[in-house]
C-alpha positions in Angstrom: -102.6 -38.4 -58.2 -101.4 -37.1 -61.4 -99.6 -40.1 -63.1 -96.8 -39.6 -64.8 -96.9 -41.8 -68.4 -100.6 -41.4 -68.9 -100.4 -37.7 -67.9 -103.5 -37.5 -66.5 -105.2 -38.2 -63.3 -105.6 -41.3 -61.5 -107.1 -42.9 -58.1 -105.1 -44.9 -56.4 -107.0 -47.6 -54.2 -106.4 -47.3 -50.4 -108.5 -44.3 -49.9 -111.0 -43.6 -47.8 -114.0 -43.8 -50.6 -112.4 -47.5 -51.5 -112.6 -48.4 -47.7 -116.0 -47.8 -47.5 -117.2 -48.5 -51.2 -119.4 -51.9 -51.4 -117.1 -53.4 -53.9 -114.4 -55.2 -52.0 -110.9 -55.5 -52.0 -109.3 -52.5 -52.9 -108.7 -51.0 -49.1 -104.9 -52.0 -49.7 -102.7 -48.9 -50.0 -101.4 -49.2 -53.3 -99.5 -47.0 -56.3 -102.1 -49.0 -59.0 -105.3 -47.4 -60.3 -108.7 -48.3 -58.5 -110.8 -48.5 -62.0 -108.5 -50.6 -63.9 -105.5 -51.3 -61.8 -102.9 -49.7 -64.1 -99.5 -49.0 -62.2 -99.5 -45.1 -61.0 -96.1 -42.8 -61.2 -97.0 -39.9 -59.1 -96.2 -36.6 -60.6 -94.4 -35.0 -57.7 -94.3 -31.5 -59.3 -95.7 -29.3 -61.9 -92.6 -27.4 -62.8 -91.4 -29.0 -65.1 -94.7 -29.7 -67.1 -96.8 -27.5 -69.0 -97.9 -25.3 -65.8 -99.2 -22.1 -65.0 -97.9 -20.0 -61.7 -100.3 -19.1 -59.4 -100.5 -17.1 -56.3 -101.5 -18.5 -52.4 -101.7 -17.1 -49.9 -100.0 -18.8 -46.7 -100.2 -17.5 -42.8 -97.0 -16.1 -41.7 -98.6 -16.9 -37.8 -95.5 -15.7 -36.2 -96.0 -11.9 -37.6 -99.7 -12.3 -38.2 -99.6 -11.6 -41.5 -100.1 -13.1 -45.1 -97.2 -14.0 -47.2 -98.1 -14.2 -51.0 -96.1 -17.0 -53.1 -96.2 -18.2 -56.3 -96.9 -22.0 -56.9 -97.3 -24.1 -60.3 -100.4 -25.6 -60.9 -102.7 -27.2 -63.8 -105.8 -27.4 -64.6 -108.2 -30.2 -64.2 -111.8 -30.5 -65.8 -114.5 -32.2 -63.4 -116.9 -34.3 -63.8 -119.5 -31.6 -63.5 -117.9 -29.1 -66.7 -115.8 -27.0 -64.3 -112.3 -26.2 -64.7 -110.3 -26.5 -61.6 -106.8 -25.1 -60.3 -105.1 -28.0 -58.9 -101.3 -28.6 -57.5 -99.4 -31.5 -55.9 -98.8 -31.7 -52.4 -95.1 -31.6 -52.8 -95.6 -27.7 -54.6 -97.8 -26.4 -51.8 -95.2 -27.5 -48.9 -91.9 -26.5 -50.9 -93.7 -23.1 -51.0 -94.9 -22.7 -47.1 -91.4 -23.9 -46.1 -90.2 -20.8 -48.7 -88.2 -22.9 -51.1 -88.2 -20.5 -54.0 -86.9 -22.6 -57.4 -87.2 -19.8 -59.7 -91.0 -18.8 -58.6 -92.2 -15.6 -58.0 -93.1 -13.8 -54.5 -92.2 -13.0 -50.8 -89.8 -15.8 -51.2 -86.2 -15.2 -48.7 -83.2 -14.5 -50.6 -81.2 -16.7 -48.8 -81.0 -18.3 -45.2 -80.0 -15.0 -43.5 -83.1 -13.0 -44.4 -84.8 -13.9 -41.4 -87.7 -14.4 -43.8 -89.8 -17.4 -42.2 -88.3 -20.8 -42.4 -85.2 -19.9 -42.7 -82.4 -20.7 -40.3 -81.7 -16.7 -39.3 -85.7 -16.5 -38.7 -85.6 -20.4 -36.6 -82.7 -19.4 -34.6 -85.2 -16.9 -33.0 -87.4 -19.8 -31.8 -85.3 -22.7 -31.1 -82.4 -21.7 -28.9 -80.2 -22.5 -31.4 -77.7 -20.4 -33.7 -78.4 -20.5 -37.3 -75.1 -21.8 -38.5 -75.8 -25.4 -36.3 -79.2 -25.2 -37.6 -77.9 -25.3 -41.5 -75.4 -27.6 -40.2 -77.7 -30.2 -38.5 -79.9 -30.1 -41.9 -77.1 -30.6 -44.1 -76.0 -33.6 -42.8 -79.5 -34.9 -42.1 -79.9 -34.7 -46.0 -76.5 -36.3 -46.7 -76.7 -39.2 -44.2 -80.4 -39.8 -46.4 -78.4 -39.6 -49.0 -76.0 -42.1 -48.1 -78.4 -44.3 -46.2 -80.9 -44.5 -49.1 -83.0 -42.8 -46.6 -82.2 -44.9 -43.0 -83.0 -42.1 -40.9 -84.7 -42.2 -37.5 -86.3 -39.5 -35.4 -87.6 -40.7 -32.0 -90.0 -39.1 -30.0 -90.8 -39.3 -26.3 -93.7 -38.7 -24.5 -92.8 -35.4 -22.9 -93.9 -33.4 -26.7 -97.2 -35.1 -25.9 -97.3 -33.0 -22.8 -96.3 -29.9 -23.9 -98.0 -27.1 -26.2 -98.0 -27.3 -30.0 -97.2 -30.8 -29.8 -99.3 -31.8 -33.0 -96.7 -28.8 -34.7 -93.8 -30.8 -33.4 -94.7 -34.1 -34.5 -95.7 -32.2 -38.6 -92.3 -31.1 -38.1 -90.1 -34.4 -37.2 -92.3 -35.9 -40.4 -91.9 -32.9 -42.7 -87.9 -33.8 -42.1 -88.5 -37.3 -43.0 -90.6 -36.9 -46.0 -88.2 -34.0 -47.4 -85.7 -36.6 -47.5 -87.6 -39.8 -48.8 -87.6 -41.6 -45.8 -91.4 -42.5 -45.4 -92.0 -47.0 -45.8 -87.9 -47.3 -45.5 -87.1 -50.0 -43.2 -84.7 -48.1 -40.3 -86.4 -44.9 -40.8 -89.6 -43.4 -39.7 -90.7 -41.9 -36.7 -90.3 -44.1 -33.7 -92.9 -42.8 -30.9 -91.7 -44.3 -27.4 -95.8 -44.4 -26.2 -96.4 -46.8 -29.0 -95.1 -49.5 -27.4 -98.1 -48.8 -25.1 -101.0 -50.1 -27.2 -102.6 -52.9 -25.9 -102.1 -55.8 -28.5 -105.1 -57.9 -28.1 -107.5 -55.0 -28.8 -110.1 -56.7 -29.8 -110.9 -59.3 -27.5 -109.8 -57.0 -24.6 -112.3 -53.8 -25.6 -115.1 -56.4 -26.0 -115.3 -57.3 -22.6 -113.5 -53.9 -20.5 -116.7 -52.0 -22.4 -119.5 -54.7 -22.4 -119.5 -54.6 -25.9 -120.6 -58.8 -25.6 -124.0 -57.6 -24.1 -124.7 -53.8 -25.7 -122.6 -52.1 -28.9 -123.2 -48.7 -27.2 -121.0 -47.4 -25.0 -120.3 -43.7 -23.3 -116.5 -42.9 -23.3 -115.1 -39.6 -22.9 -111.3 -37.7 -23.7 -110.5 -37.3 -20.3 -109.0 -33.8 -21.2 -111.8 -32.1 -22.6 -114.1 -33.7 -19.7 -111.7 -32.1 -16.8 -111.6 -29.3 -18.2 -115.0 -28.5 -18.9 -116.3 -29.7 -15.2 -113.3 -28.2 -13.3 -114.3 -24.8 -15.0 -110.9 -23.9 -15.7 -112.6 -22.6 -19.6 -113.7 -19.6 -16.6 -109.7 -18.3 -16.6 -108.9 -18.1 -20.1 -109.3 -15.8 -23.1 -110.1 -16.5 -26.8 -106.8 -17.9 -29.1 -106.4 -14.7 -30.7 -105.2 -13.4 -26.9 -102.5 -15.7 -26.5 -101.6 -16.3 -30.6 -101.2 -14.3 -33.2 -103.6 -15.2 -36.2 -103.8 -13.4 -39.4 -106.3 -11.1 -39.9 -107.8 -12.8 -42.7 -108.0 -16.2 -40.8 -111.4 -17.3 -39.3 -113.7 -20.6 -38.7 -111.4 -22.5 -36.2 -108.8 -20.3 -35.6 -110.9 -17.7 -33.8 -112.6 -17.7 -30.7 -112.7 -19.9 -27.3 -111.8 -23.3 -26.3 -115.2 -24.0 -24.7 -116.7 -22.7 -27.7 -114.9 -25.2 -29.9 -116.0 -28.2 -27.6 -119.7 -27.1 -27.6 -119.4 -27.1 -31.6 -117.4 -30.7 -31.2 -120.2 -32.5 -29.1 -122.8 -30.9 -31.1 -121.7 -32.1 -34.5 -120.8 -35.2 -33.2 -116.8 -34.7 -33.2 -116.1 -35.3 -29.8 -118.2 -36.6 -27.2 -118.9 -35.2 -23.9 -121.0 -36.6 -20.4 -123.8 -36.0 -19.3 -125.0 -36.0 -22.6 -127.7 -34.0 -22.3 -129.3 -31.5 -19.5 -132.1 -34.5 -18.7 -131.4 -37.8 -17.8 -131.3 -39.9 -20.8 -133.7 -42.7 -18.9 -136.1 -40.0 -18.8 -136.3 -39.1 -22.1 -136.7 -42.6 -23.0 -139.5 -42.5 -21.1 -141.2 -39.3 -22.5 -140.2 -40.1 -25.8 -142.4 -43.1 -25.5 -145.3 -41.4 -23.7 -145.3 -39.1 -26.6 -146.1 -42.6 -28.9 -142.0 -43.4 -30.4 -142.6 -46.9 -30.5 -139.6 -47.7 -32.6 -135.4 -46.8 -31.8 -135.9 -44.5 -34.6 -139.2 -42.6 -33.6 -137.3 -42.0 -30.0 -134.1 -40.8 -32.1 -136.7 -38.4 -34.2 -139.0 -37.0 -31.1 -135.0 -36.4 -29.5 -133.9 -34.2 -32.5 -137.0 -32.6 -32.5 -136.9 -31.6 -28.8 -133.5 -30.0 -29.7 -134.3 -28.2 -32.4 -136.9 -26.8 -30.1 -134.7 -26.1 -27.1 -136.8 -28.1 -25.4 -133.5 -30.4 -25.0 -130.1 -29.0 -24.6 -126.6 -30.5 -24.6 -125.4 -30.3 -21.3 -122.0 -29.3 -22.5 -124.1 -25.9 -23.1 -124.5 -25.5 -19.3 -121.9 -27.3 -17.7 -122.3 -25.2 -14.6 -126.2 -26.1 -14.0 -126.5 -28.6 -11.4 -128.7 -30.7 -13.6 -125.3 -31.4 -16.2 -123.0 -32.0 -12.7 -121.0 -35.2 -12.1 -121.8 -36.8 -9.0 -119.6 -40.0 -8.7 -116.3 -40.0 -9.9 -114.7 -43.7 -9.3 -110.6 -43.9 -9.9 -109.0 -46.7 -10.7 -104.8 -46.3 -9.3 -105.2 -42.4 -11.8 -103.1 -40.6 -10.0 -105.6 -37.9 -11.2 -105.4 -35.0 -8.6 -101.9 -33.4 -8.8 -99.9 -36.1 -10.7 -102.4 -35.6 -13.9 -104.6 -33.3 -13.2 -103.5 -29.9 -15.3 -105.0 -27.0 -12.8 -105.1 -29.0 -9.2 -106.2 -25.8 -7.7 -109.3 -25.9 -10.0 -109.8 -29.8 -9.6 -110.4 -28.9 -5.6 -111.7 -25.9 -6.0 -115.1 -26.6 -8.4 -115.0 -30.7 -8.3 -114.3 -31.3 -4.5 -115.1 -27.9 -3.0 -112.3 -28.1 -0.5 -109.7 -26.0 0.4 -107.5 -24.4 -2.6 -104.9 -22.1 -4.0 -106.5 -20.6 -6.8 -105.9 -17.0 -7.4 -106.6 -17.0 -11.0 -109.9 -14.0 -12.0 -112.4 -14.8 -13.9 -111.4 -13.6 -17.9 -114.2 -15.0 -20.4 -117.2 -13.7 -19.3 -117.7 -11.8 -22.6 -115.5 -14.2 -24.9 -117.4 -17.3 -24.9 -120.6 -17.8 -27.0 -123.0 -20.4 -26.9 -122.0 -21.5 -23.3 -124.2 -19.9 -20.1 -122.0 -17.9 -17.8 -122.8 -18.5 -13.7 -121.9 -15.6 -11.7 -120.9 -17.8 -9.2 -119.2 -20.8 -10.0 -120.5 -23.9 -8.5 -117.6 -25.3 -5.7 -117.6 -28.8 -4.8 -120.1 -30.8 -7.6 -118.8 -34.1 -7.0 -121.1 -36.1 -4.4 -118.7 -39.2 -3.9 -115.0 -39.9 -5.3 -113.9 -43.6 -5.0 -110.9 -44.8 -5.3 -109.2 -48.5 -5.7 -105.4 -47.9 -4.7 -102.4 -48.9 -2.8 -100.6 -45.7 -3.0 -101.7 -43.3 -0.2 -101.6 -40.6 -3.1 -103.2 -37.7 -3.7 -106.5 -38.7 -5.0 -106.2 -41.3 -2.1 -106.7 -38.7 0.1 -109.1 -36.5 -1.3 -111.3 -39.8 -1.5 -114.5 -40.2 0.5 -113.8 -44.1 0.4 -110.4 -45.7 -0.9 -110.7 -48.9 -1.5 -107.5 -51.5 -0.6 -105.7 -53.2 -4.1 -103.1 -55.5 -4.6 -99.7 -55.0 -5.7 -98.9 -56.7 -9.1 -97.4 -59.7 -7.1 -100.4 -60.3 -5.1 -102.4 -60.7 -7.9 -103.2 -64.6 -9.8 -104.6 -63.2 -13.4 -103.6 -60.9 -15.8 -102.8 -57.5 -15.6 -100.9 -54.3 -17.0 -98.7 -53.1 -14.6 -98.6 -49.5 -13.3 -95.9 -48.3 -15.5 -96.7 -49.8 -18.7 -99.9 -51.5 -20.5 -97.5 -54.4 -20.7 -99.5 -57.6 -19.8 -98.4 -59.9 -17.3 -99.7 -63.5 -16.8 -99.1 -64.6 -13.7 -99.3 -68.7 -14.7 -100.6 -71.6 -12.6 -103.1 -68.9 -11.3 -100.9 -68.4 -7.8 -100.0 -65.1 -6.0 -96.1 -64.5 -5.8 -97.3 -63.2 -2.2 -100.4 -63.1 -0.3 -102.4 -60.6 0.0 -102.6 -58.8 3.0 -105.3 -56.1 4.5 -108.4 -57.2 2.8 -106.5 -55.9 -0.9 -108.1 -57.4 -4.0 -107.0 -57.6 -7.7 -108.4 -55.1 -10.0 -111.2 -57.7 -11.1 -112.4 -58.6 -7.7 -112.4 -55.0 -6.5 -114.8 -53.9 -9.7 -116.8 -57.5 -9.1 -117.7 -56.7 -5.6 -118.7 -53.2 -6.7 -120.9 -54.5 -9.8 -121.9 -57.5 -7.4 -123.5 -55.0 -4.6 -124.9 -52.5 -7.2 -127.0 -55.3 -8.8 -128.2 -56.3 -5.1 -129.3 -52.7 -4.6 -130.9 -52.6 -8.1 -133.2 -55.8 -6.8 -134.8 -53.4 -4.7 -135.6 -50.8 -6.9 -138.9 -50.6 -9.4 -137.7 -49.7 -13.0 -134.7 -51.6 -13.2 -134.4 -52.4 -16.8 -135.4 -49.1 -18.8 -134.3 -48.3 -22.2 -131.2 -46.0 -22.4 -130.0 -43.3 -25.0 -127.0 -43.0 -25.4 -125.1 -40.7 -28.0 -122.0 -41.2 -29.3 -119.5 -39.1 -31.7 -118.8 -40.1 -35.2 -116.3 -42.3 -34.9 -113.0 -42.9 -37.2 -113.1 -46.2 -38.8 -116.4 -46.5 -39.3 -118.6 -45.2 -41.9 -119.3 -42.4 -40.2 -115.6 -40.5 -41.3 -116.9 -39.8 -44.2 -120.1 -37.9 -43.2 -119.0 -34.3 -43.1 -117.0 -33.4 -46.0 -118.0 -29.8 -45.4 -117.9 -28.1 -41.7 -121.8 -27.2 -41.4 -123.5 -26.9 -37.8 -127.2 -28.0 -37.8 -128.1 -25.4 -34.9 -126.6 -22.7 -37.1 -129.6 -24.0 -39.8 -126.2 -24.4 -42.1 -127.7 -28.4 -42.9 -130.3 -31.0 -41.0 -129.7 -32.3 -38.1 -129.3 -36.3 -38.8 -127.7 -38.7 -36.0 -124.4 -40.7 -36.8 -124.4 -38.3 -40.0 -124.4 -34.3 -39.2 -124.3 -34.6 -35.0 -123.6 -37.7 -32.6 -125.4 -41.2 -33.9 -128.4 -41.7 -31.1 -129.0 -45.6 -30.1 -131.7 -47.0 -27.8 -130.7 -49.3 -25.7 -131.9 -51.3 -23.3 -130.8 -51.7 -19.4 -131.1 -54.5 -16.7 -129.5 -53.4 -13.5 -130.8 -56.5 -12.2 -129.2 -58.6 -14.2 -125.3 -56.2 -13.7 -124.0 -58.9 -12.0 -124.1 -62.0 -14.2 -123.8 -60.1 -17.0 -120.7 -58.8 -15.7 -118.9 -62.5 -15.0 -120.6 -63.8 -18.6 -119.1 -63.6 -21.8 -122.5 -62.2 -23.7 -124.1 -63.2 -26.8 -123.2 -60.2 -29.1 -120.0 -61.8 -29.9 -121.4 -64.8 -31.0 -123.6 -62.9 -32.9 -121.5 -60.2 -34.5 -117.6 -61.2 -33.9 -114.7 -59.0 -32.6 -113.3 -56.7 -34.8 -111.1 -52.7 -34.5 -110.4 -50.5 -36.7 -113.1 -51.4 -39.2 -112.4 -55.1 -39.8 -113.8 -57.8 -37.7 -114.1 -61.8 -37.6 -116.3 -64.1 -36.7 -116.2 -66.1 -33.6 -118.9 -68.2 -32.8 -116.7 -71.6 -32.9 -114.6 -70.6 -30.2 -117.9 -69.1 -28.7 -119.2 -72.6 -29.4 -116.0 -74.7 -27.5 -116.1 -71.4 -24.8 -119.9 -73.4 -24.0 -118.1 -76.7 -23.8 -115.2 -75.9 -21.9 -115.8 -73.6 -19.2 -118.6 -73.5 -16.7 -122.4 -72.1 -18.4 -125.2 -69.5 -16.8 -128.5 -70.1 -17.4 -130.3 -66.8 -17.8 -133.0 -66.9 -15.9 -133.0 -63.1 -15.4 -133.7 -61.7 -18.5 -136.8 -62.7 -20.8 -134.9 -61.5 -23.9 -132.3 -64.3 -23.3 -134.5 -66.9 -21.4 -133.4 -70.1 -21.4 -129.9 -69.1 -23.0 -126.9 -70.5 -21.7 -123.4 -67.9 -21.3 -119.6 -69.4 -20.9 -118.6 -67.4 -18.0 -115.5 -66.0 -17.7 -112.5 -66.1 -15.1 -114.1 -63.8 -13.3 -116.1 -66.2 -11.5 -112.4 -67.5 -9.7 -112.2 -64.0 -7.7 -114.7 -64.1 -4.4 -117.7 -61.5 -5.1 -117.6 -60.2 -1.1 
């Protein structure tokens, strides 16, 4: 920020180089200096300062075209001797949203132009004559005004489900920042899924992901994984086929979908499952026949093999048996035709049953970096399981659906159906009993973890070591990696995990040992804490009273814990069957 008594710049503490510095304390957002803590008066434009005009160029997407605007800027010298064009990030806006104030270029002469932004060129898109358009934004304006900026725009979830819904959200918080309403109490944008979030985050994630026994876990965006494995990538065309883009425009704006989530799960944006087109026991395995002794040599002989194409993401070849999914368990999803987007394609190359599809196959020739299949595989799912008590759609696509309880059948607590609202259901009684063999949610996953560690008893090789590959997550160190958009396949910089592509860990497996693990609260948060979003606690006292208090596990399983005694959890009140 350029501040406005010192007039020069300053850096306010709060951003993302103070969160992760190794000097503490300055992660709080405030208008103060981060060197010396001096108070900051942000500059809000150059205009009326000693400024030179400049001109951008900003995409005019609904004519695919360039619009060239003036904007005032300054100069700022760098550390490094150069001299810089800078401007504030109320200019720049002011001039996409074609606010002229006495600048140069394609600016609109007034609201009836039908230049873009203006309400003659709006009332094209929203329904809505220009005249109500001015009107609505006057008195928006004026009720800030009178307010002191107690203006409220609520959202619902239905913009979440729609297209351009990240455009629609920019706009509601352009309107509210135009008007000074950001950090006013009364004011803001009120999102009806917020009140969603789970509140005790940390606690809950630690044991729904098994965090207490291994850091690493494997989840997936459900959207990208549907769509990848239901092949629906097969009936579309690149972005330039459905939007315009200016002809200038490249990078990100250009191309395919698919093409985009290969590049995501290869630079370690996004993840995606399988990870790669090998099982990642197995390359363990090879890795260590090949002498990686150490997490690291194993993470080193893994980029070499893909540098090599030796290895491939499976997200590359999606289609190839090898990168299928075979087991898909559901949990009450309501995932074939409630939420599943393209049914027809969900039966058609998941399940392999009957379907209504009529849609051709369009990018043969538009995606890159993906193999094509002639034939598209039908029916790659081996299994589908399903815990229910809705005879629903997914019910009865299921091979096996297995009986749950209604919320008042239940003695813990649970979300309901509609809402991650959690219900405790005190003195640990059913409202009604349970009737045709249903279970709660707990006892229905316990059974299943309880029989696959039986199974696993069985079996030679039940505890291998793992690898597991994970994006760069936000809140973590890793946001800061990539401050430039380089692709280590493309040679543009070296492949490093957690840094340039997906951080690597080696972990280590007892399917054995699935069951007690599962019931036990493990030692990793005693060890390390709980924590979200980049802060975390310690909580080995109540781990400590957790010992005292509730009933203890020996394990006798595992020689990395022998000996060790686990509180176990209320798990162990639901039967295993």
């Amino acid at each position: 920020m350029r501040d406005e008594a010192a007039n020069r710049p300053k850096m306010p503490m709060g951003g993302v180089g103070f969160r992760w510095a190794t000097q503490k304390g300055k992660w709080d957002l405030k208008l103060e200096e981060g060197l010396d803590g001096s108070e900051i008066r942000p500059v809000l434009t150059f205009l009326d300062s000693n400024h030179e005009i400049t001109t951008v160029e900003f995409d005019d997407f609904s004519e695919a075209r360039l619009l060239r605007r003036g904007v005032s800027a300054r100069r700022v010298n760098t550390a490094d001797g150069r001299s810089v064009l800078v401007a504030t990030v109320n200019d720049l806006p002011m001039a996409q949203y074609g606010v002229p104030r006495g600048l140069p270029g394609d600016y609109p002469e007034d609201y009836h132009t039908g230049r873009p932004y203006t309400s003659a060129w709006a009332e094209k898109y929203a329904d809505m004559g220009r005249e109500m358009l001015l009107r609505f934004a006057r008195q928006w304006g004026r009720t800030a005004e009178l307010t002191r900026g107690k203006c409220l725009v609520i959202i619902g979830a239905g913009i979440n489900h729609w297209y351009h819904a990240n455009l629609m959200h920019r706009a509601a918080i352009h309107a509210l920042r135009f008007c000074g309403r950001a950090g006013v109490n009364g004011s803001g944008l009120a999102h009806y899924v917020g009140q969603e979030k789970l509140a005790p985050m940390e606690s809950w994630s630690a044991i729904a992901y098994a965090r207490v026994w291994n850091p690493a876990v494997r989840l997936q965006n459900a959207p990208s994984w549907h769509d990848v494995h239901t092949d629906q990538r097969r009936y579309e065309r690149n972005f330039t086929d459905y939007h315009t883009v200016p002809q200038s425009s490249n990078g990100l704006a250009r191309g395919h979908t698919m093409e985009m989530q290969v590049r995501a799960g290869r630079c370690g944006w996004l993840p995606f499952y399988p990870q790669f087109n090998k099982n990642s026991l197995e390359i363990v395995k090879e890795a260590e026949q090949a002498s990686a002794s150490t997490p690291e040599a194993v993470n080193a002989h893994v980029v070499r093999q893909l540098l090599e194409g030796k290895l491939r993401l499976a997200v590359e070849d999606p289609d190839a048996p090898e990168n299928w999914p075979r087991v898909w368990f559901l949990w009450r999803g309501h995932a074939l035709m409630a939420s599943a987007k393209g049914h027809e394609f969900f039966l058609k190359h998941c399940l392999g049953t009957h379907t209504n599809a009529i849609a051709e196959d369009l990018s043969r020739d538009a995606v890159r970096g993906v193999r094509w299949h002639e034939q598209a595989p039908q029916g790659k799912l081996d299994l589908v399981v399903e815990l229910n008590f809705h005879m629903d759609t997914s019910a009865l696509y299921s091979d096996v659906v297995l009986p749950a309880a209604t919320w008042y059948e239940k003695a813990d607590s649970h979300p309901t159906d509609l809402h991650s609202f959690i219900h405790p259901h005190l003195g640990r009684r059913a409202a009604l009993q349970g009737i045709q063999g249903r279970r709660a949610d707990i006892q229905g996953a316990r059974a299943q973890v309880h029989r696959t560690g039986r199974a696993a008893l069985q079996r030679p090789g039940a505890r291998p070591r793992d690898l597991v590959a994970a994006p760069l997550a936000r809140d973590t160190l890793a946001e800061i990696a990539q401050p430039e958009i380089r692709d280590w396949l493309r040679g543009e910089v070296e492949p490093v995990p957690g840094k340039t592509m997906p951080a690597l860990s080696v972990v280590s497996r007892d399917y054995r040992a699935l069951y007690d693990q599962f019931v036990a609260l493990g030692p990793l948060e005693r060890e390390n804490g709980l924590g979200a979003h980049g802060t975390d606690y310690p909580v080995a006292d109540f781990y400590g009273q957790a010992l005292e208090s509730l009933p203890a596990q020996y394990a006798d399983y595992d020689p990395l814990y022998w000996g060790a005694v686990f509180p176990l959890g209320m798990y162990t009140a639901c039967s295993a069957g």
